[in-house]
Structure formats: C-alpha cells, structure tokens
MIDO-243349 format. One line per 2 residues: for each residue x, y, z of C-alpha. Coordinates in Angstrom, 3 decimals. Example, Ala and Ser with C-alpha at 12.3 -4.5 7.8 and 13.67 -1.06 7.14 Angstrom:
% residues 2
12.300:-4.500:7.800 ~ 13.670:-1.060:7.140 .
This chain:
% residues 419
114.397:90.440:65.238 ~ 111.152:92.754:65.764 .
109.105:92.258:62.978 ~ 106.919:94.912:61.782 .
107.644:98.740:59.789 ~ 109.922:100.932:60.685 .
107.508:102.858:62.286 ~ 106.170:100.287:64.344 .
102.845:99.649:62.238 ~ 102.467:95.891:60.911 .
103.718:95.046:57.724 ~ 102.401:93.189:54.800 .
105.497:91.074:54.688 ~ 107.777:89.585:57.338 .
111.368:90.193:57.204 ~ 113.806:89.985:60.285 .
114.034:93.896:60.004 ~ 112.636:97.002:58.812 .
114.277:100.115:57.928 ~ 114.709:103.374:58.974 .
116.146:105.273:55.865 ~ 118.967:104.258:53.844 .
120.427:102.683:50.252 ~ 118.985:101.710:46.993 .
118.965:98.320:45.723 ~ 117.337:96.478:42.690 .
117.650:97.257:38.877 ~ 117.940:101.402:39.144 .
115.756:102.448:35.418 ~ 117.803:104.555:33.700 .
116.029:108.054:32.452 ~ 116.352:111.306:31.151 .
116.469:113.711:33.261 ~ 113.203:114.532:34.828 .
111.753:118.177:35.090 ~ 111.368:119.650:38.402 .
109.904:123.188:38.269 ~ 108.846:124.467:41.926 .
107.573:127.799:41.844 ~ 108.520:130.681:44.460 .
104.780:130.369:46.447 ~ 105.550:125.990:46.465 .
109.249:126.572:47.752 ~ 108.006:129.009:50.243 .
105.436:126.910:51.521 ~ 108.780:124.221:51.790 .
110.764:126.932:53.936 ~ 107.619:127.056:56.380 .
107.671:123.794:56.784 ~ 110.749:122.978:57.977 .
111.024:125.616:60.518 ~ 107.493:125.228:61.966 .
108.566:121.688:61.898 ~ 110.482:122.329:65.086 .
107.307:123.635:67.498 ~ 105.066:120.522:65.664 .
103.535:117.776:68.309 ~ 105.364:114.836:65.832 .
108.529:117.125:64.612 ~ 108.516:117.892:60.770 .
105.632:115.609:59.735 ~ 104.815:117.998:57.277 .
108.084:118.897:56.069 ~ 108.178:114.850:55.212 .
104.763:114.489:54.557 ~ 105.575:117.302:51.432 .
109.067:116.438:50.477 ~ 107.849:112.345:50.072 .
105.103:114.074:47.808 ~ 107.494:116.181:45.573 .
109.965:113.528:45.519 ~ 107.805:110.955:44.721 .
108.858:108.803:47.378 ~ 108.016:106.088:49.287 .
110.111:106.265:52.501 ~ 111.702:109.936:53.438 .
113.324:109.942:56.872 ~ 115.007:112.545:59.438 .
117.590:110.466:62.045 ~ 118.238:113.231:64.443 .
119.894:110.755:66.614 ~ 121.205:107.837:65.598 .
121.008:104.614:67.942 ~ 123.913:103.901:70.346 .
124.067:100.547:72.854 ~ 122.814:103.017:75.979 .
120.018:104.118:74.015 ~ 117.633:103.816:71.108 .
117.823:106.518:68.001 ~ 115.405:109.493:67.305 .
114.208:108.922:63.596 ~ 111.216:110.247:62.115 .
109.980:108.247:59.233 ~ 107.394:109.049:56.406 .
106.096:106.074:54.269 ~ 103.696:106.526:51.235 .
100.029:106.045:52.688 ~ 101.203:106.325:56.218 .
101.357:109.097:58.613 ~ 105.345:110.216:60.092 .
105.663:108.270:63.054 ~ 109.043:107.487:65.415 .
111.362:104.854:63.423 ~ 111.501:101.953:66.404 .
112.971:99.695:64.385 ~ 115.937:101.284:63.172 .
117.909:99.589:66.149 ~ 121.878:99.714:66.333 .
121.782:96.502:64.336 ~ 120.565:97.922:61.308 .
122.516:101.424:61.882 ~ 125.958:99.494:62.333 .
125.062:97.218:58.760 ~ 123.767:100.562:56.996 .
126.131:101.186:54.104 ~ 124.896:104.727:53.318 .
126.090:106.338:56.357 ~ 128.702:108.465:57.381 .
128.651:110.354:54.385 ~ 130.265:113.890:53.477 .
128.616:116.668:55.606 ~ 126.145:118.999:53.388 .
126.877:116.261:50.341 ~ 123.723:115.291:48.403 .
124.677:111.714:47.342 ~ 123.012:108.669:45.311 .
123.360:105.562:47.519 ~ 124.947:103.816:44.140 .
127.678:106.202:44.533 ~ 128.648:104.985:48.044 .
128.149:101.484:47.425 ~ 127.929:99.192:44.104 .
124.020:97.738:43.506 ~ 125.289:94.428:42.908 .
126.886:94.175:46.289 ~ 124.423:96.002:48.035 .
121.967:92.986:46.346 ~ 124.224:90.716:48.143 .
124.467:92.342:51.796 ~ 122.064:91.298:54.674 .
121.153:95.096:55.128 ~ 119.726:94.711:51.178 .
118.013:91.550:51.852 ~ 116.318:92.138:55.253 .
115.470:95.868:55.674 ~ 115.919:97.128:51.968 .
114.068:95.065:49.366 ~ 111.058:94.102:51.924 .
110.418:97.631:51.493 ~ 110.808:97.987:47.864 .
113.789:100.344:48.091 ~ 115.924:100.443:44.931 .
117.715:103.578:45.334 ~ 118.026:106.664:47.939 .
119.363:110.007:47.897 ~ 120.438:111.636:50.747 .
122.975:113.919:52.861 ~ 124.462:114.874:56.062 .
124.156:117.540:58.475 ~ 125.914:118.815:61.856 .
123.124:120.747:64.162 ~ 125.033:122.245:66.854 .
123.728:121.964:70.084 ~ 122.948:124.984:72.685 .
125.620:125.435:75.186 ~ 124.713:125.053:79.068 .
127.231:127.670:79.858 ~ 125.525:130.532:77.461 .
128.879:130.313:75.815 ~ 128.548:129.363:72.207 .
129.788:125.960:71.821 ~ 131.061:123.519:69.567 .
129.222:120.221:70.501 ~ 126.764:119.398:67.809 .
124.824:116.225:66.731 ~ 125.104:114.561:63.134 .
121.616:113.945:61.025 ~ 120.790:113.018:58.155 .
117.739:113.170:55.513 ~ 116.767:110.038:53.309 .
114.627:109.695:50.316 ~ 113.932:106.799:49.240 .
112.307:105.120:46.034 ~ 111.956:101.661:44.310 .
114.159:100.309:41.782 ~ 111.875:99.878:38.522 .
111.167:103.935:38.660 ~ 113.128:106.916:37.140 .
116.161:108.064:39.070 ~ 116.072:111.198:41.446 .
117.304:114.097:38.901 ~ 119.603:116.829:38.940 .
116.670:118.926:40.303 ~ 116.014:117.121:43.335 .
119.752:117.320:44.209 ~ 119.638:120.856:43.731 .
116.385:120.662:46.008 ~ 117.607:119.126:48.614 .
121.256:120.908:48.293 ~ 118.884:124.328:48.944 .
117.005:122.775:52.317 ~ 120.108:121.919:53.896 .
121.000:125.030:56.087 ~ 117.664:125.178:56.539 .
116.956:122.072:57.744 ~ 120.199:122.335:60.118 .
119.345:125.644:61.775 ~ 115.525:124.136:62.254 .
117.253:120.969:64.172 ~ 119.241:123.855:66.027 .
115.694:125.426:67.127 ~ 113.473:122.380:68.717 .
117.053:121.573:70.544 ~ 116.791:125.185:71.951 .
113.106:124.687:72.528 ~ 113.843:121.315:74.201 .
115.989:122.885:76.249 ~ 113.897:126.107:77.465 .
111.100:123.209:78.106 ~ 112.695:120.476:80.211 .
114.301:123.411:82.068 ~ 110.685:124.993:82.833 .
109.489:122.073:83.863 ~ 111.733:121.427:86.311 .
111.474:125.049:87.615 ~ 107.627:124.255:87.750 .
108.065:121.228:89.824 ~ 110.478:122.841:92.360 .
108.121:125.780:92.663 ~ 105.177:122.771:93.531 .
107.238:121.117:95.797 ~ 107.283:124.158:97.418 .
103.815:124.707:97.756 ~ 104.435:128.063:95.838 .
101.799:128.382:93.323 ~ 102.337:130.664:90.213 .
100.144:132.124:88.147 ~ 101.997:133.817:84.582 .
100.388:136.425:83.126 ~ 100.402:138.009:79.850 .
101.452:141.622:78.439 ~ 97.495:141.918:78.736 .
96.871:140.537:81.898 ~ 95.935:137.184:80.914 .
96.751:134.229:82.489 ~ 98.648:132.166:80.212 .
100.045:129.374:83.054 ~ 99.416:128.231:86.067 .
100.860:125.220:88.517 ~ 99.456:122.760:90.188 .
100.127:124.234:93.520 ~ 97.982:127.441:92.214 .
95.367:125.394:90.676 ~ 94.851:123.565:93.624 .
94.044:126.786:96.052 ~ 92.255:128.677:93.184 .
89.923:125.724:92.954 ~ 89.039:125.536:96.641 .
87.971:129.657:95.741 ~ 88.385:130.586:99.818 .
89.241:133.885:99.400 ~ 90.811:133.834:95.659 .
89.608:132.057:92.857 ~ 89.229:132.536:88.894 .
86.391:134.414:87.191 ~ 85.647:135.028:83.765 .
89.809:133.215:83.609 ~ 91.007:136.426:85.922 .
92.231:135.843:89.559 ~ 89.733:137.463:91.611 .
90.042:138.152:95.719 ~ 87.008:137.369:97.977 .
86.650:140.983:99.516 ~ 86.662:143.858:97.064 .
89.382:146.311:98.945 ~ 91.675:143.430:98.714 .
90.825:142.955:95.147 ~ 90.944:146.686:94.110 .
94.601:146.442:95.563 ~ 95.473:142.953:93.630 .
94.282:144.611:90.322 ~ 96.505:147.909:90.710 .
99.612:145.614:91.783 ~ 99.139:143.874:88.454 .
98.762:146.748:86.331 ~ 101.675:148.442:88.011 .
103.843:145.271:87.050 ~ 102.605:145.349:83.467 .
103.607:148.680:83.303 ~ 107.185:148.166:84.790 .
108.075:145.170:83.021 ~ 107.722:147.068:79.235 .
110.214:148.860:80.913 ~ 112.879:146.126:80.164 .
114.387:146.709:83.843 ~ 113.974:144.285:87.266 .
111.776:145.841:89.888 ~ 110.904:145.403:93.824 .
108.095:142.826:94.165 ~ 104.724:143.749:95.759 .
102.784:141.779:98.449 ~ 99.704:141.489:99.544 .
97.773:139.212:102.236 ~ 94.340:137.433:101.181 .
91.382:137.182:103.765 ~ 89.391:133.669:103.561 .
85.750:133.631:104.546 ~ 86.399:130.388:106.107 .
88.481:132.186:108.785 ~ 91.410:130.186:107.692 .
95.082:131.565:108.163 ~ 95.272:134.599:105.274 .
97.316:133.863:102.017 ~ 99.884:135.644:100.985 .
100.518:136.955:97.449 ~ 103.398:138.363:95.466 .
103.042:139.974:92.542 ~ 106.045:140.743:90.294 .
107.081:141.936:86.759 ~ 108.881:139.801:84.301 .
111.284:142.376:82.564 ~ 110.848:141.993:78.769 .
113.863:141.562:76.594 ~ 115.015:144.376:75.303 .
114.578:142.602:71.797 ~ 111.148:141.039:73.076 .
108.545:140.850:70.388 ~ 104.933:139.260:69.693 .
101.910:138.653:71.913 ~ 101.331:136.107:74.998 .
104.894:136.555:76.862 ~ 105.218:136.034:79.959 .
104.490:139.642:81.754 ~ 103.894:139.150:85.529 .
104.300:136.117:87.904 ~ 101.442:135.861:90.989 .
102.405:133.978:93.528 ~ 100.615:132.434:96.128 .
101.744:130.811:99.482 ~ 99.563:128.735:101.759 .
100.248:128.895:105.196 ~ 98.336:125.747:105.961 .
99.856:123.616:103.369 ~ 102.695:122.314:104.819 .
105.720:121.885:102.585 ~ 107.039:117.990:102.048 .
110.315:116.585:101.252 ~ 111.846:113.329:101.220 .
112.684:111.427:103.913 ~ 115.301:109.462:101.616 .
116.548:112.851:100.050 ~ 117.474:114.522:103.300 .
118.856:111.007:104.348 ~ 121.358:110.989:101.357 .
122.137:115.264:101.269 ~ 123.142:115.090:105.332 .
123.816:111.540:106.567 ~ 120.414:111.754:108.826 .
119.359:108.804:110.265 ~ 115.423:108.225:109.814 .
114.806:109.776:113.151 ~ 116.670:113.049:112.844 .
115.125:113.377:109.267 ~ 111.406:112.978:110.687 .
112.514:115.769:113.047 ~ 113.930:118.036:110.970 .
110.816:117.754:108.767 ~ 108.335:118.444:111.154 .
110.525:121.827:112.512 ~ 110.651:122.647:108.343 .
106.712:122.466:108.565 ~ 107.009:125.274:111.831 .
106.655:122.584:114.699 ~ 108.114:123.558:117.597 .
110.866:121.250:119.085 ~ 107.850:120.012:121.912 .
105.411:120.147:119.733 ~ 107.173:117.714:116.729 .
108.865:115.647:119.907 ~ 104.927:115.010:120.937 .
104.055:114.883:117.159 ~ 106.706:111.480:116.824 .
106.027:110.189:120.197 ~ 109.361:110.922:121.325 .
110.871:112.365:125.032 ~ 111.890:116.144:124.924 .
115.318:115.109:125.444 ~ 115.352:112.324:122.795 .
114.689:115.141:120.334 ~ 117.172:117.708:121.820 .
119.588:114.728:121.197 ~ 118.757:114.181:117.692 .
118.659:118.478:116.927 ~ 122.144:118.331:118.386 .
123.346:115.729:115.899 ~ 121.060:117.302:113.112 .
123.387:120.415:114.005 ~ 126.599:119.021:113.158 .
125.826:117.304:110.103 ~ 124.251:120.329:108.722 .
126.841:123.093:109.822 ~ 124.063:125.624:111.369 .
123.621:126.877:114.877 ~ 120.237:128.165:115.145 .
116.797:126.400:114.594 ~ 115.741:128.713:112.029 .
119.017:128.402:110.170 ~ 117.865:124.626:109.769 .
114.409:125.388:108.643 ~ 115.851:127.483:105.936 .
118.032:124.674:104.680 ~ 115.482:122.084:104.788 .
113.109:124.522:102.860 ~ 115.757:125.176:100.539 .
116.246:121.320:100.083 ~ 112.791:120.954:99.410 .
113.162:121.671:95.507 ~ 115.190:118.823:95.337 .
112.868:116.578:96.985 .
C-alpha cells in the first residue's frame, strides 16, 4: 500500500495505510463534561465559513481549519465523495500543523474496512457507539490507518446534499457526506457541547455542499460554452453593468492583441477610427440600458476598418437581460462579439469522419468549402481533378441529407463546436 498521510505529505511513521477520517481506538479518558461556550460573533464567524467554503480555491479549508481548532482535534475531514472501483473519492482532510489538502489515500480499501460508516443521516455519533474499542483494537482498519495516526476516538455524522437537476426540474438524486473529527485516545472525550455543535452545522453544511455542486455545474458548463465559441473563431468580450470588461476568450484576446483596428485601452475595447468608435460606445450603452430592463432585445452590428487594409471585422453587440431577481455588482451585462473574416474556422477531420461516415477525402473537402473555398478553388487547394471533387460533393450530399452547397457549409459550421 501507498505509504505516506492521508493527504499525500510524508509521514513520520510507515504504516501500509493512512486515513482519511474515521473511528476511535485506544484507551478513551473518561471526563466530566467539558465546557464549550461559543459566543454569537465566534458562531457567526462558523456560519461564514462554511458557506464561503463553497467559492474557496481548496473547498472549506477554513471551515476545517476552525472546527479542528474548536474541537481540539487532530484530524477533521469532509468526504464529499466517497471512493468507488471507477474512481477515486473527494475528501478534504485537515491535520493539526498541516494545511487541508485532498485525502489521496483514503482509497476503496480503507473505505470498504471503515467501521464508522454508513451511519444515520443528520446523527451526531461517537465511533464507540458504532463499534466496541476492544474490537476496533483488533481490526486491520485500527492497526494500519487508525493508531499510526494517534486516533482514539471520532465523532461524526451523515449528510445527503442533493444534487442540481439537468432538466431544471428539482430532483431527487443527491450524494451522501460525511464530517469527521477526530482525536487521540489519552485526551478528554468530545462533550455534549460539541454534539450540539456539530448537530447545529449540519443543514448548513448540507445546503453549502448543495452550492459548490451548483457552482460546479454553472462552471464546467461555461467552459464548454467558451470553448465552442473559440472553436468558432467567435471571440467574446463580457461586460459589466458598468461597462467593464469582466471576460474575455481566447479567440478575442487573440485579435485584440494584434490591435488592427480594435484593441484595449485603459482595459476598454477601443476601434481604430473614431466614427466607428463613437458608434461602438453608443451600441454598448444602449445594451446596458436595455438589459436593466430584464427583457431580450435585437442585437446591434457593426463592421471594424483595419489600417492594415485587411478584410473589416465584424462586431455584435448585445444585452444580457438581468434576472428579474438579479442583484450585486460585476454581472454579466453585454456580450461583444467579434468575427474574423480571415481566420478560418477548423474542425476535425476525425469528428466529421465519425458524425457523417466521410471518408478522409470528402472530409478535407467539406472543410475547405466550410472555410468559403469554392468547389475549384478547394479541388486546386487538395490537388484534386474538378470532377474528382464533384464526385466526392455528391457523396458528401447523401450522407449529410442537404441539397445545396451552402446548406453544407452551415452544417459543417454548426459541427464545428463539437470539434
């Protein structure tokens, strides 16, 4: 087995396994119940935490980071996903004098032998009231994960977070998590309090998990808008309710840095001749205007003159309606977009293959008519007779469905995003 801590680091000590957050162990020292006073400002500061957890670069670290404090812990962990044989698990793991890190350790091997599992949803529970100490001393998960770490006892629960629905219906699919705190066995046992603590965090802590999945979500699915948008040689440039450019592709980036006949100033698109730029600034004011109106609204255009004498580009300009319920600054307001003429679009030669059965031939030829080759000029273009290509247009044809030549570049343009 990987040697090493559950969070990847090296250990002092070198057991087959290292854990990711579960069960007590050794002698448990009996106490009297500790005091746990946390005032309104320190429980406050908790609540923050564990919902600005969701938006943080390494999710909840301080929501761990504080609860391993308060707890006096020495391992607190957060399994938002817990390992399966077609994948690893998704647990965060704080240990005393080390920063939260990912829990790479915590294989399916140590979930499956993990007694204090499985437990009673929204149920704060003692691990010595799933499983008895002395045969928890006697289990492999005790001796190679637990007592390396100097874990005598845990306290813990369950949690189901659902997960947003594809459909915009709401749905009933969720994922089960659970928290961990973990101590050593020669040191008081977590009190009343902290079960009352913890008790109070959990529908907190479950609608937080229900946020970064929506946030995952609204990411991954912007990204891959982005990327169809640059394989379409469309750049965008997203503006703010003020005007301020808060995104821009890589498609954009690339034409504002050659700055022939648009580029950035002062971090505001700017046009190369000033009548074309007077009209660029009163499209985008007009579409700040229109989209506080919370309704959709016909998109303006405008062509761009290059000093090089290169063909013109072409801009769109168009509001992004705010939600009726839309609050706060830096939104997304209005959406430039720019189109290069001279950049011809690219797809796969493998993807067009696969979507319509084209042999390598036909698909060369149907790309060069997508990048506005006429049929002599791409036939010349691939070295290939006039006829030759006629041939391969009329077979393009029939495994596409469309008649017409423009028909054809529309679908291979369209196909593009998937490419």
């Amino acid at each position: 087995m990987a040697k090493g801590n559950l969070d990847g680091s090296p250990a002092p000590r070198s057991p087959r396994l290292r854990l990711v957050g579960a069960a007590p162990a050794a002698e448990v020292v009996p106490s009297a119940p500790q005091s746990f006073n946390l005032s309104v400002d320190a429980f406050s500061e908790l609540v923050h935490l564990v919902y600005s957890g969701a938006t943080e670069s390494v999710p909840w670290e301080g929501f761990l980071t504080r609860m391993g404090r308060l707890l006096d812990a020495n391992w607190v962990t957060l399994l938002l996903r817990p390992p399966a044989p077609d994948r690893h698990g998704l647990v965060l793991a704080w240990k005393d004098g080390y920063p939260v890190r990912m829990a790479t350790n915590y294989n399916l091997y140590a979930y499956a032998m993990d007694p204090f599992v499985q437990l009673p949803l929204e149920q704060v529970l003692s691990m010595d009231e799933v499983i008895d100490n002395s045969e928890l001393r006697r289990s492999e998960f005790y001796k190679q994960i637990l007592e390396p770490e100097n874990i005598g006892q845990m306290l813990g629960f369950d949690f189901r977070a659902t997960i947003p629905s594809q459909t915009g219906h709401p749905g009933s699919m969720g994922m089960v998590c659970h928290f961990r705190a973990c101590r050593p066995g020669d040191v008081p046992r977590f009190s009343d309090s902290h079960r009352k603590l913890l008790k109070m965090f959990i529908p907190h802590l479950r609608q937080a998990v229900h946020l970064h999945s929506q946030i995952d979500v609204m990411v991954t699915e912007r990204e891959l808008y982005a990327g169809a948008v640059d394989r379409l040689h469309i750049g965008m440039v997203i503006l703010d309710e003020t005007g301020v450019i808060i995104k821009t592709t890589i498609s954009a980036q690339s034409v504002l840095k050659e700055a022939d006949g648009i580029s950035l100033v002062n971090g505001a698109i700017k046009l190369a001749y000033e009548q074309e730029n007077r009209k660029l600034q009163r499209l985008v004011q007009e579409a700040l205007a229109k989209a506080k109106k919370h309704k959709p609204s016909i998109a303006e255009a405008l062509a761009v003159t290059r000093p090089s004498g290169r063909s013109r580009l072409g801009l769109v300009v168009r509001a992004i309606p705010h939600n009726t319920w839309s609050e706060g600054k830096c939104r997304p307001t209005v959406a430039v977009m720019i189109r290069d003429p001279e950049r011809k679009a690219e797809a796969s030669h493998e993807v067009l293959r696969n979507l319509y059965e084209f042999t390598p031939s036909e698909a060369a030829l149907a790309l060069r008519l997508a990048n506005g080759l006429t049929l002599e000029e791409a036939s010349a273009a691939l070295d290939i007779r006039k006829n030759t290509a006629r041939a391969h247009l009329r077979s393009i044809f029939s495994k596409t469905g469309v008649t017409r030549q423009t028909m054809l570049v529309r679908l291979i343009l369209g196909s593009l995003s998937i490419g």
